[in-house]
ChimeraX commands (.cxc) that place a marker at each C-alpha (Angstrom):
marker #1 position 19.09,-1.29,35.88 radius 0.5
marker #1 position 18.92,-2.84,32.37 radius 0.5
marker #1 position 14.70,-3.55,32.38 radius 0.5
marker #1 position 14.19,0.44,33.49 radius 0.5
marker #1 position 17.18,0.97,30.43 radius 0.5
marker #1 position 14.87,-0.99,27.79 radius 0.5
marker #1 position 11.68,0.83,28.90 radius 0.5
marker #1 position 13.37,3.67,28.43 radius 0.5
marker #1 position 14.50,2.96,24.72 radius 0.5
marker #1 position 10.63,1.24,23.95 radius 0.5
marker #1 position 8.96,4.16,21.65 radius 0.5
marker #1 position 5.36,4.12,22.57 radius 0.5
marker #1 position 3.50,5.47,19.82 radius 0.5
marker #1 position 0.13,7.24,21.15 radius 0.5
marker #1 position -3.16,7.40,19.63 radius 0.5
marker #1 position -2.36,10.80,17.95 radius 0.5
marker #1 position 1.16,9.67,16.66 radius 0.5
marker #1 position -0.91,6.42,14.89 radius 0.5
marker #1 position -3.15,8.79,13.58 radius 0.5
marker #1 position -0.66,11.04,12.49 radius 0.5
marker #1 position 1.64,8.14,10.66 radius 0.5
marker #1 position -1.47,6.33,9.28 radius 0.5
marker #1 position -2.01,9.53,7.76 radius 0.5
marker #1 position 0.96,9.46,6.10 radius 0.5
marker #1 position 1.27,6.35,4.82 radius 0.5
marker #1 position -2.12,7.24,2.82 radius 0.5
marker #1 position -0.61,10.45,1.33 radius 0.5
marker #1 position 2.83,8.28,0.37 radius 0.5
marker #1 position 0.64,5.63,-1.27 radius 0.5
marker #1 position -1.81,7.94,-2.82 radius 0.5
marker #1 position 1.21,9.22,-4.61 radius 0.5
marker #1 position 2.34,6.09,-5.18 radius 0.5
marker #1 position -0.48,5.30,-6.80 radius 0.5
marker #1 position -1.07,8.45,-8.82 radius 0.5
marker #1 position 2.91,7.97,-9.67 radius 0.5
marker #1 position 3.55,11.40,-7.90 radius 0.5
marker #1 position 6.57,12.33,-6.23 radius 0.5
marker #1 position 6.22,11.75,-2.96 radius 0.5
marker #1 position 5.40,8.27,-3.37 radius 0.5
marker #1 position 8.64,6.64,-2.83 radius 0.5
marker #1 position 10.08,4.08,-4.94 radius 0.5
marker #1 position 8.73,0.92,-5.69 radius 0.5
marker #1 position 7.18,-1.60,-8.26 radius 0.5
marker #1 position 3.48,-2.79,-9.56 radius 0.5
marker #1 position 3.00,-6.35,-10.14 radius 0.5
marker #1 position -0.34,-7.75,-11.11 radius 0.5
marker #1 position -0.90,-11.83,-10.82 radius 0.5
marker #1 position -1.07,-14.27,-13.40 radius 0.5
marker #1 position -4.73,-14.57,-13.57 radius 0.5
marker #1 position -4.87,-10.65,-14.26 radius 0.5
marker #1 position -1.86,-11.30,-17.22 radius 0.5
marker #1 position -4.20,-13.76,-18.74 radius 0.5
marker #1 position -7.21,-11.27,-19.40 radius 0.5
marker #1 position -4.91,-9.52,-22.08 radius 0.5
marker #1 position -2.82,-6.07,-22.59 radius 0.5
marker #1 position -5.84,-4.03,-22.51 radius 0.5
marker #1 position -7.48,-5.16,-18.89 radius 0.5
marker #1 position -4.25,-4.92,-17.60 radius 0.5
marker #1 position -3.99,-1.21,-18.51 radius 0.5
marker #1 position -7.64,-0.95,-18.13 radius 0.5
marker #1 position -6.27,-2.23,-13.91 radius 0.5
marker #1 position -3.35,0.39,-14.06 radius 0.5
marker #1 position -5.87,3.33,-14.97 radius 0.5
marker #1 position -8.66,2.21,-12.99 radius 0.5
marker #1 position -5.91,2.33,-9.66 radius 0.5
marker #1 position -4.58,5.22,-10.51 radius 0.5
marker #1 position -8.34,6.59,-10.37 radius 0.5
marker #1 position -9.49,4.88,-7.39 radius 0.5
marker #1 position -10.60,6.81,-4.61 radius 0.5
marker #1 position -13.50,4.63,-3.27 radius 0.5
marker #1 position -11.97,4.44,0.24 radius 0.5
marker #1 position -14.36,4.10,3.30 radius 0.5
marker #1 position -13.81,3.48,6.76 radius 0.5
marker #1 position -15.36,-0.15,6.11 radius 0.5
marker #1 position -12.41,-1.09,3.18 radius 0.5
marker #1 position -10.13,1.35,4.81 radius 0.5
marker #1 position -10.36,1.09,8.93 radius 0.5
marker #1 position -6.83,2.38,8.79 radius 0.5
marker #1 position -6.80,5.38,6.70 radius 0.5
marker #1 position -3.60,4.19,4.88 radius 0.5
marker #1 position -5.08,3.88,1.39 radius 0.5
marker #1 position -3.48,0.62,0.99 radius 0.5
marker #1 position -5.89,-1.40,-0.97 radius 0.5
marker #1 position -8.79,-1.33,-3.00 radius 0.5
marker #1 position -12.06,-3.02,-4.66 radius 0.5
marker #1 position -13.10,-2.29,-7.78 radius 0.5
marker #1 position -14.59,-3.59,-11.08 radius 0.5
marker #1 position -12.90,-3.33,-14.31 radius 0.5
marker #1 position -14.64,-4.71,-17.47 radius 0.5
marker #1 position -17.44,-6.38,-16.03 radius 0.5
marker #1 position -14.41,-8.36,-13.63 radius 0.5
marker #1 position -14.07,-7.76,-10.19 radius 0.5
marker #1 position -10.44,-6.57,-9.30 radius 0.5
marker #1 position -8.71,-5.93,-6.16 radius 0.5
marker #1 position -5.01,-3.99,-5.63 radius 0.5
marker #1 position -2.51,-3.98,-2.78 radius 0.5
marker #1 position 0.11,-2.28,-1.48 radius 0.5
marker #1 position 2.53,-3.65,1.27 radius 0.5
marker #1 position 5.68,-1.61,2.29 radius 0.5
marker #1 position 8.97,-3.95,2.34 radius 0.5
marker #1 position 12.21,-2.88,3.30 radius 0.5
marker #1 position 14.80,-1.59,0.46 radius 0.5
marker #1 position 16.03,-5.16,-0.35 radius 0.5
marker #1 position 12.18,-6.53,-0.39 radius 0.5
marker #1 position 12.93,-9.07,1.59 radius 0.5
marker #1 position 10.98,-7.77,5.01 radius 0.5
marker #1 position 8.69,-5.32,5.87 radius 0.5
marker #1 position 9.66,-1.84,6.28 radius 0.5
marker #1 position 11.47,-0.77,9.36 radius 0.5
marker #1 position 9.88,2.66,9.18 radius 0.5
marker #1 position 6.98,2.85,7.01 radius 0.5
marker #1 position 6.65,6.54,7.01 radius 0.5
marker #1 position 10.57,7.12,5.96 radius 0.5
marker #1 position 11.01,6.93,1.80 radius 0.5
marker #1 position 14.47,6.33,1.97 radius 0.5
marker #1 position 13.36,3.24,3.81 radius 0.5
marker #1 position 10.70,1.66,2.68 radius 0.5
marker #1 position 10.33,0.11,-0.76 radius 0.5
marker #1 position 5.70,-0.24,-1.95 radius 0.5
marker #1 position 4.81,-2.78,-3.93 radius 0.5
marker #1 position 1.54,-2.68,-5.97 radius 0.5
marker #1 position -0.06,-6.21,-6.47 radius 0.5
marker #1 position -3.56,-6.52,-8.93 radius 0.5
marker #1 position -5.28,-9.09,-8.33 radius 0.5
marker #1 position -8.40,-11.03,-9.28 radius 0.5
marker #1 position -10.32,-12.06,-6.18 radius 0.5
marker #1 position -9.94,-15.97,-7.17 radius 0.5
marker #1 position -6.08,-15.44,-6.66 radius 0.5
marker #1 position -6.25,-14.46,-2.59 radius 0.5
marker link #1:1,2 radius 0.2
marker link #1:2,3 radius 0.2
marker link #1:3,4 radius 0.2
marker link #1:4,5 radius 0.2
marker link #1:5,6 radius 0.2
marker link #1:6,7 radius 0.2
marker link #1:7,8 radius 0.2
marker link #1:8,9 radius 0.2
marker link #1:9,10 radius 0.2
marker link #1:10,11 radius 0.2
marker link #1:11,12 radius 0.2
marker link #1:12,13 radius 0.2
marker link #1:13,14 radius 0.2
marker link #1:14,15 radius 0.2
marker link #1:15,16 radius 0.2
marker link #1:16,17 radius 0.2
marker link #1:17,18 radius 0.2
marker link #1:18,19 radius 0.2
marker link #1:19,20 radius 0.2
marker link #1:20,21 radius 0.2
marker link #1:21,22 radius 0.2
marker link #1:22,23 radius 0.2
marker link #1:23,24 radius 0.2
marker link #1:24,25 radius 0.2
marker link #1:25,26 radius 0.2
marker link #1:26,27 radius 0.2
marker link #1:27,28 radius 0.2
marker link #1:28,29 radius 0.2
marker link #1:29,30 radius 0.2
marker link #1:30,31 radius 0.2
marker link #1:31,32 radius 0.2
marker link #1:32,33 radius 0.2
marker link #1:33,34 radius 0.2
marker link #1:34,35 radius 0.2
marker link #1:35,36 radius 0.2
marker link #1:36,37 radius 0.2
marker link #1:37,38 radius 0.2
marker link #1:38,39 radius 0.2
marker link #1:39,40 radius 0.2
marker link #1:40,41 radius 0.2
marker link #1:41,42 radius 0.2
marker link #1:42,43 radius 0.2
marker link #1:43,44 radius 0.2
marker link #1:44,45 radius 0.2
marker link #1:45,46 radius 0.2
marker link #1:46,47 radius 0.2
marker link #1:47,48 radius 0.2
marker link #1:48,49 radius 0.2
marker link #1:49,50 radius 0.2
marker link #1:50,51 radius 0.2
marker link #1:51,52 radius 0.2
marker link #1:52,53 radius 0.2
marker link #1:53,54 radius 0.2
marker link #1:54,55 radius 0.2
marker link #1:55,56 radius 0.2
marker link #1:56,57 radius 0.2
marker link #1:57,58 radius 0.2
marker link #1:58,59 radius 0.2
marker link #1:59,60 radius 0.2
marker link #1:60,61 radius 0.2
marker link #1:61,62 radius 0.2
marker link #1:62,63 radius 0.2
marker link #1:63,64 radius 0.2
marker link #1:64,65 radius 0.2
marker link #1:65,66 radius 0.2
marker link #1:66,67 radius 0.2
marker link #1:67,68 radius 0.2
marker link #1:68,69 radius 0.2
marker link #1:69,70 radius 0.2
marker link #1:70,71 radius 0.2
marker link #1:71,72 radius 0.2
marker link #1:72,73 radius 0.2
marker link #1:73,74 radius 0.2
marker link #1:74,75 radius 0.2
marker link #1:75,76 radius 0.2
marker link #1:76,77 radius 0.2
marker link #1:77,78 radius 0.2
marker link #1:78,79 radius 0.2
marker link #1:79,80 radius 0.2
marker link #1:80,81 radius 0.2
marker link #1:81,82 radius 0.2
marker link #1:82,83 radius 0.2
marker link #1:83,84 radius 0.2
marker link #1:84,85 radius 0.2
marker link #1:85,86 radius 0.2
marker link #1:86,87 radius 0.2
marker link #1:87,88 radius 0.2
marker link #1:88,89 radius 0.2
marker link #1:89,90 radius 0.2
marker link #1:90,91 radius 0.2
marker link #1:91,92 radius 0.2
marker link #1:92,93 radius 0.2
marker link #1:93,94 radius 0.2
marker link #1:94,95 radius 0.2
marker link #1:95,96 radius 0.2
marker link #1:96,97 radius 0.2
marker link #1:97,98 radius 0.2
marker link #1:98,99 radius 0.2
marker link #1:99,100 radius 0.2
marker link #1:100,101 radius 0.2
marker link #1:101,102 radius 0.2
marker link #1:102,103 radius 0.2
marker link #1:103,104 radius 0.2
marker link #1:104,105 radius 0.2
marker link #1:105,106 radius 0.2
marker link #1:106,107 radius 0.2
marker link #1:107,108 radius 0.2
marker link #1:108,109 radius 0.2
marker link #1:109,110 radius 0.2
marker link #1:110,111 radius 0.2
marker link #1:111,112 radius 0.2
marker link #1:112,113 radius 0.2
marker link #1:113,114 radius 0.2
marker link #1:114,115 radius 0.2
marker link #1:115,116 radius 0.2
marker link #1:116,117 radius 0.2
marker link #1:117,118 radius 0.2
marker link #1:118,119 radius 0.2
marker link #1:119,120 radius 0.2
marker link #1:120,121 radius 0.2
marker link #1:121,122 radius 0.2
marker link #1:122,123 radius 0.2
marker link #1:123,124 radius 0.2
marker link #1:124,125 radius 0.2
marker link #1:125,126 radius 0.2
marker link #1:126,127 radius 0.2
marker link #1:127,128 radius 0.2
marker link #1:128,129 radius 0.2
view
């Protein structure tokens, strides 16, 4: 019958397949990040209040990201590497990164897939969330 049919096309993801694509994610970011290969395509953005504190603490943001590697299972319960707390000349400064679809308009359809998914990198002050 047609319910048994949908069960039947439901993908249930187990506690090692989670695991296993939340550790993926991390390593896809990471090179994101680190502007590896392996990090898909993508853009960084940083907000207003970050454009206002000058050229050199916004490069000051992009090295201190690319550096980061302060992740704990308290700011990282997921193990995906997708954000981060930091300080960067005296300011405190937070970065994001959320996986959209390729026309940015959704989230990805299959995070783990880099022909799919599309990361965008947001810097942040902690006044802007």
């Amino acid at each position: 019958n047609a319910v048994t049919e949908i069960r039947h096309q439901v993908e249930v993801m187990t506690d090692e397949d989670q695991t296993r694509e939340c550790a993926r994610i991390a390593e896809q970011n990471d090179a994101f990040r680190h502007r590896r290969p392996g990090g898909g395509q993508g853009k960084w953005v940083y907000t207003t209040a970050v454009d206002d504190k000058g050229g050199q603490f916004v490069a000051a943001c992009m090295s201190a990201v690319m550096a980061y590697d302060d992740f704990t299972e308290e700011n990282d319960p997921y193990g995906t590497h997708e954000m981060g707390f930091m300080e960067v000349m005296g300011e405190k400064v937070w970065w994001k990164i959320d996986l959209y679809n390729r026309a940015y308009d959704a989230g990805s359809p299959a995070p783990t897939s880099l022909a799919d998914t599309r990361r965008v990198l947001t810097i942040l002050l902690p006044s802007d969330y």
